[in-house]
C-alpha positions as CSV (number, residue, x, y, z in Angstrom):
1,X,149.9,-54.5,136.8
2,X,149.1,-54.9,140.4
3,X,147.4,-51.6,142.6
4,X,150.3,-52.3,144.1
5,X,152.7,-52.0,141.9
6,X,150.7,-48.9,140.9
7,X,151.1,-46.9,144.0
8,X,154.6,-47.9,144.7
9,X,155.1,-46.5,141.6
10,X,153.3,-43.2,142.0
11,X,155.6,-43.0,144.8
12,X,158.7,-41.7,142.4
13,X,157.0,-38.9,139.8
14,X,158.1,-38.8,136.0
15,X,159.8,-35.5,136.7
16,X,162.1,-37.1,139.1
17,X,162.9,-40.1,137.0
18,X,163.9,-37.4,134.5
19,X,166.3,-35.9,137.1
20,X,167.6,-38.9,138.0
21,X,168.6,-40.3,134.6
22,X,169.6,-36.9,133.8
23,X,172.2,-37.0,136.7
24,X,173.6,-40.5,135.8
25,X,173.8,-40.3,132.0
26,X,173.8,-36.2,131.2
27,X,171.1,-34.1,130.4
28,X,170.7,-35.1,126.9
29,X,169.2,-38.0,128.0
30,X,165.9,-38.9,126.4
31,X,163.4,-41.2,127.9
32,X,162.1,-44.0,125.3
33,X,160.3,-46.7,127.3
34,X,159.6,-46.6,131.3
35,X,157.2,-48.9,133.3
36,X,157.7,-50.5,137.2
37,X,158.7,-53.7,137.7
38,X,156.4,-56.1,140.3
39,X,159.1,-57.4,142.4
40,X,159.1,-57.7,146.5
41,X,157.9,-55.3,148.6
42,X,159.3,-52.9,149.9
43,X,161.9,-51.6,146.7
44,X,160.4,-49.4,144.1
45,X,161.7,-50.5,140.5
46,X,161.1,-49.5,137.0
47,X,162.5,-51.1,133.6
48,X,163.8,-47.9,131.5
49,X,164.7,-47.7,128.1
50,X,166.7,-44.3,127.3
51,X,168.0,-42.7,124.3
52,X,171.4,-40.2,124.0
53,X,173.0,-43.0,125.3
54,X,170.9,-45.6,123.9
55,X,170.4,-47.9,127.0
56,X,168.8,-50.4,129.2
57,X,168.3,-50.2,132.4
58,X,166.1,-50.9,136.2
59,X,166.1,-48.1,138.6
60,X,165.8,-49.7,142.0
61,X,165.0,-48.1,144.7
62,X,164.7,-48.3,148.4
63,X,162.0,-48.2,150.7
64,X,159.8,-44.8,151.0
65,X,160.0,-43.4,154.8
66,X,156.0,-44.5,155.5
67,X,156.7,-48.2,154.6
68,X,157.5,-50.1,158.2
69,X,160.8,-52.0,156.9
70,X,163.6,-52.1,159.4
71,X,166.0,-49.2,159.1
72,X,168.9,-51.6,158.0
73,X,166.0,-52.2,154.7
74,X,166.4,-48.2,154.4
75,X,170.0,-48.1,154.1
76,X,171.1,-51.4,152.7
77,X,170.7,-50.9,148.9
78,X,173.6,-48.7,149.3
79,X,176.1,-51.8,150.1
80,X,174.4,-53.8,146.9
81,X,177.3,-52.5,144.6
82,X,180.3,-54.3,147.1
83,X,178.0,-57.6,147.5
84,X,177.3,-57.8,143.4
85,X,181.0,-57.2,143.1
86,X,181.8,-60.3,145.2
87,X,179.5,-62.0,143.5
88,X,180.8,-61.0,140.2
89,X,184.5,-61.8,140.9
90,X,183.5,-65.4,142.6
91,X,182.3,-66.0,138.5
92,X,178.5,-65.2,140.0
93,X,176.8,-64.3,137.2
94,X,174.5,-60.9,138.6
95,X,173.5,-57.4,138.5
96,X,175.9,-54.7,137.1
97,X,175.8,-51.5,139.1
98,X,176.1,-48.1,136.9
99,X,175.2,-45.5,139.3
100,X,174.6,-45.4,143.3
101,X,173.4,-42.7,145.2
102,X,172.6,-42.1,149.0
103,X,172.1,-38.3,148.9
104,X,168.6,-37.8,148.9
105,X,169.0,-34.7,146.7
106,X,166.6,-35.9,144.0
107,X,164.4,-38.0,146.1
108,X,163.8,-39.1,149.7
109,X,165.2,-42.4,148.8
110,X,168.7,-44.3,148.0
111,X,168.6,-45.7,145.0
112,X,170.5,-47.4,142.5
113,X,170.6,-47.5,138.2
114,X,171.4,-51.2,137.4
115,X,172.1,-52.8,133.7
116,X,169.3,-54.7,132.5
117,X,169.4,-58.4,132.3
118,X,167.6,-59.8,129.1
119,X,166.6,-62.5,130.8
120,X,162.8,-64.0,132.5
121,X,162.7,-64.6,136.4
122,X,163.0,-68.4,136.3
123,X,158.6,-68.2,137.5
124,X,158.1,-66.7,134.3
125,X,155.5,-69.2,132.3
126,X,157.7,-69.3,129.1
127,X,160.3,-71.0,131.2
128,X,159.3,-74.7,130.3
129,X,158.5,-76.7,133.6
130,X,160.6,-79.6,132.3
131,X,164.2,-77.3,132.5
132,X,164.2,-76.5,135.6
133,X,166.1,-79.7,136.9
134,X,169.0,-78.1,134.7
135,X,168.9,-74.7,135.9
136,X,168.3,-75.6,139.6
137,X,171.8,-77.5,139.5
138,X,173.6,-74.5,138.0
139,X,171.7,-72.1,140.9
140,X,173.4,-75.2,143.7
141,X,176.7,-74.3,141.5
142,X,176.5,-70.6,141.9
143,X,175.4,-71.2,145.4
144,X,178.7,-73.2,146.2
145,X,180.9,-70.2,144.9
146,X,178.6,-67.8,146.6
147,X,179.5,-69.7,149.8
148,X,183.4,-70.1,149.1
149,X,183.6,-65.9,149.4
150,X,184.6,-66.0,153.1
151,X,185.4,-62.9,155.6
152,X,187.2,-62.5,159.2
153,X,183.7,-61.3,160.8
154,X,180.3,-62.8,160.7
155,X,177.4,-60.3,159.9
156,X,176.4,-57.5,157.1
157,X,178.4,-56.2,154.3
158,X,178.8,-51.9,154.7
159,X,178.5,-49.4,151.6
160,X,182.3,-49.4,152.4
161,X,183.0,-53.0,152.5
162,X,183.6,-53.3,156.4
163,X,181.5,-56.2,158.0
164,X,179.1,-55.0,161.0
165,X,179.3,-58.1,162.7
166,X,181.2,-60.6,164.8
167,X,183.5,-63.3,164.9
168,X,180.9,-65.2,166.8
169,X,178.2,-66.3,164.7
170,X,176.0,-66.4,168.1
171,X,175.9,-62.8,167.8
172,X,174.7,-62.2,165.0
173,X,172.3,-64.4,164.6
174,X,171.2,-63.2,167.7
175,X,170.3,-60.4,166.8
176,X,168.7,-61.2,164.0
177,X,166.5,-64.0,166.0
178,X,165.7,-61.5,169.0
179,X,164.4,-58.5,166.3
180,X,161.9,-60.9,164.8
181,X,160.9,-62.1,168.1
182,X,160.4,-58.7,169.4
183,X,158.4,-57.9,166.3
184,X,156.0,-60.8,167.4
185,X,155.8,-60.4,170.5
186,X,154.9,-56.3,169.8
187,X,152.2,-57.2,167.2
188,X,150.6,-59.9,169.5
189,X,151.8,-62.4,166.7
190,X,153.4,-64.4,169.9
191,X,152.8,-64.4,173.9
192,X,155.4,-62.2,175.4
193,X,156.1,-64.7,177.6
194,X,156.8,-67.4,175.3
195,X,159.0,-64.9,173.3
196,X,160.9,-64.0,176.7
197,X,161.5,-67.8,177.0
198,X,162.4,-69.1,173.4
199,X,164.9,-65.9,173.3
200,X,166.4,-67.7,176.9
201,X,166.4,-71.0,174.8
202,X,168.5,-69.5,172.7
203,X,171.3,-67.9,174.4
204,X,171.5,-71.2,176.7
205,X,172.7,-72.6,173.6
206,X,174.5,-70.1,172.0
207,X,177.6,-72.1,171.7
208,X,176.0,-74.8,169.0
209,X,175.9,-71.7,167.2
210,X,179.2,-70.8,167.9
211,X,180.5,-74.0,166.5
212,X,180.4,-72.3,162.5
213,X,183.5,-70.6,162.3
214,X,183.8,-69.9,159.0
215,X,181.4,-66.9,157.7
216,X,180.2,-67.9,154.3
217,X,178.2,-65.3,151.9
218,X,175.1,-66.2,152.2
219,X,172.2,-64.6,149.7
220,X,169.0,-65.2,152.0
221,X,166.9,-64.8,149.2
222,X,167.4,-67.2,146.4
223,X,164.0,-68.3,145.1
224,X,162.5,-68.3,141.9
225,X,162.1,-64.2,141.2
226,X,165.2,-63.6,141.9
227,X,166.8,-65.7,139.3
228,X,167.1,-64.8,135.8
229,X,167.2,-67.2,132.9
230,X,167.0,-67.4,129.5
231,X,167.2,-69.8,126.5
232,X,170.6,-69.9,124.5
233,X,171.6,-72.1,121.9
234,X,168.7,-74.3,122.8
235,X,169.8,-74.6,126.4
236,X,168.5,-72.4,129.4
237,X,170.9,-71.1,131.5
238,X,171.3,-68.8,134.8
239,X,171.8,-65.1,133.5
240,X,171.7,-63.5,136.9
241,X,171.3,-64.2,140.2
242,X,169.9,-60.7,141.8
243,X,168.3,-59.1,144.8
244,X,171.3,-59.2,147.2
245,X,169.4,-57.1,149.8
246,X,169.4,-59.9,152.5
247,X,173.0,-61.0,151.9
248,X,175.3,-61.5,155.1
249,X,177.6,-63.2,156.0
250,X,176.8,-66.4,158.1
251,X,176.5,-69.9,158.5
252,X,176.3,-71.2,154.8
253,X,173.2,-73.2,155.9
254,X,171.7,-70.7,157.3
255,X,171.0,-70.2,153.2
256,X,168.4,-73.1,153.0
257,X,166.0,-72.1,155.3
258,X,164.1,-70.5,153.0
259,X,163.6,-73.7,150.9
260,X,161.3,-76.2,152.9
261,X,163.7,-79.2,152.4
262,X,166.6,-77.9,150.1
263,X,165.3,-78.4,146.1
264,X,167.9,-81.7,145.6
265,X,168.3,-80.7,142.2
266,X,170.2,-77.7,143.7
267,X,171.7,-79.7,146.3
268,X,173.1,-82.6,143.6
269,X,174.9,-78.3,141.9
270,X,175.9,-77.7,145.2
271,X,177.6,-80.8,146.0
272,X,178.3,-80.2,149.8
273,X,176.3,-82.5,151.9
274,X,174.3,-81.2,154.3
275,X,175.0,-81.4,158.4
276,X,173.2,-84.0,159.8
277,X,174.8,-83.3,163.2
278,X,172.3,-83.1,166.4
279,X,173.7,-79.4,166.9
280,X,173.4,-78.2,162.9
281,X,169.7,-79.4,163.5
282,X,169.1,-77.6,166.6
283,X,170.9,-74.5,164.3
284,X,168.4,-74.9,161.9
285,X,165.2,-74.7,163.8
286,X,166.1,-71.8,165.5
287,X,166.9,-70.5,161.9
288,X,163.0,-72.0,160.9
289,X,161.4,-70.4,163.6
290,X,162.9,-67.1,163.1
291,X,161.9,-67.0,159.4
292,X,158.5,-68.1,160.1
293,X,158.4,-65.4,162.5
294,X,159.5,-63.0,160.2
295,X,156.9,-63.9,157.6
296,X,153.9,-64.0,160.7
297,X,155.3,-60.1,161.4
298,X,155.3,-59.5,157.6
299,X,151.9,-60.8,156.5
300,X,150.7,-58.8,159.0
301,X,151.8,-55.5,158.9
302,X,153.5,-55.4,155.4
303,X,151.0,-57.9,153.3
304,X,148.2,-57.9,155.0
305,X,147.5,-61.7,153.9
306,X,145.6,-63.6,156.5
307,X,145.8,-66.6,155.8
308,X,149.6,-66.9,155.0
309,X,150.0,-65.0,158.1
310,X,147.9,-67.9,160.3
311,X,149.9,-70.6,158.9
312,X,153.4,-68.8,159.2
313,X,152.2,-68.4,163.3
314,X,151.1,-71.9,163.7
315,X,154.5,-72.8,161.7
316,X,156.5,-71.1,164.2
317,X,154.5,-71.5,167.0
318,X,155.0,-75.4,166.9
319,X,158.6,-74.8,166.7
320,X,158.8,-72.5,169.7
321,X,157.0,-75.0,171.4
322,X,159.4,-78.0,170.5
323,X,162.3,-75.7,171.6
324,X,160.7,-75.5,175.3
325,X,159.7,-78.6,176.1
């Protein structure tokens, strides 16, 4: 276990796992097994096995008030229960939610009791290299249905199920493009100038943006950890597709950003070519730049990792460049 994982961990006290527990299954509750879970970085999670009722299951929760995550990072685990339940009705197969709650009353921190999946995150060394062909095409299948669950408004699912957003994907990808620049250009990541001018780029061309009208549910954050798998009847399938923190809705190829030239395994599942289009390319290096960006701001102030930090500035440094000349 990581020192990381270790002080994340210490940041939720046996005592109030107890309460917690004890509020969502009874007070009879007995606690068999617990130990946290190394996944991302800001949620806190822990694997729990529990007896009177006999169960499995992850306690996840969100971001301690000293960690510097956005406040929409604070407050966005408590809309995961509406986005697994579109998930789950599009024939997704994901997270279960058992128990939600946003009152602070046991800790200083939403969080959320999820059924375990008995499954390995598809990284997970006992997942045989030579499978993952297979299971990349069902993950391109899943991602098709993900992207068929459509809404009037572009932007992000509420606890309610109301869409803070707009009708003009412009907008909110705006917003999401201007926050990371911001963050740059406050860290000395990038010039303040050059952010001032890229951010002009951008809203000069706002209607190549505005050309996706139709808001797709997009994950964000579909890599390897956050899909489960697991061998059945000699075949290994997708148990869950999880993490739904950075889910929106948006452009549906505003989704393979985060994979540097769309696995094609999960592109042949998908089955949707992608848009060649001058404009979707354009679309798509703003939506590069602004995740390198992002990870430039992270590995800095979240990570602390130097030399992923240097490459994601140079990364998006080059692009801001090609965007101005």
């Amino acid at each position: 276990m990581s020192d990381e994982t270790v002080a994340k961990a210490k940041l939720i006290s046996d005592e109030q796992i107890r309460a917690i527990l004890g509020s969502t299954f009874g007070v009879q509750v007995d606690i068999a097994e617990c130990k946290p879970i190394l996944s991302g970085y800001n949620n806190t999670l822990f694997e729990i096995k529990t007896l009177n009722p006999d169960r499995h299951v992850v306690l996840r929760a969100a971001p301690n008030s000293d960690v510097p995550a956005h406040q929409r990072e604070r407050k966005v685990i408590l809309a995961e229960p509406v986005k697994y339940d579109l998930l789950s009705k599009a024939g997704v197969p994901t997270a279960r939610v058992l128990a939600i709650d946003g009152s602070r009353s046991i800790i200083d921190r939403d969080y959320l009791i999820i059924d375990y999946i008995d499954a390995v995150p598809m990284n997970h060394p006992s997942v045989p290299a030579d499978v993952r062909p297979g299971i990349m095409q069902q993950v391109g299948r899943y991602t098709a249905m993900m992207h068929g669950i459509s809404s009037d408004k572009f932007g992000w699912i509420m606890q309610d199920g109301s869409i803070r957003g707009s009708e003009n994907w412009s907008e909110v990808f705006g917003e999401i493009f201007t926050e990371a620049c911001n963050n740059c250009s406050e860290e000395g990541i990038i010039s303040a100038p050059d952010i001032a001018a890229v951010i002009d780029c951008y809203w000069s061309c706002r209607a190549v943006f505005d050309e996706c009208r139709t808001p797709a549910f997009t994950h964000n954050d579909i890599w390897d950890p956050n899909i489960l798998v697991r061998e059945k009847d000699g075949e290994w399938i997708v148990e869950g597709i999880i993490d739904v923190d950075e889910a929106l809705f948006a452009d549906r190829e505003f989704e393979f950003v985060i994979w540097e030239g769309a696995d094609p395994d999960l592109l042949l599942g998908y089955d949707i070519p992608p848009d060649k289009s001058p404009n979707a390319l354009l679309r798509k290096k703003f939506y590069r730049m602004q995740l390198y960006m992002h990870y430039a701001w992270f590995y800095q102030i979240m990570s602390m990792s130097p030399e992923f930090q240097k490459t994601s500035t140079r990364i998006a440094v080059d692009i801001l460049q090609e965007l101005l000349s």
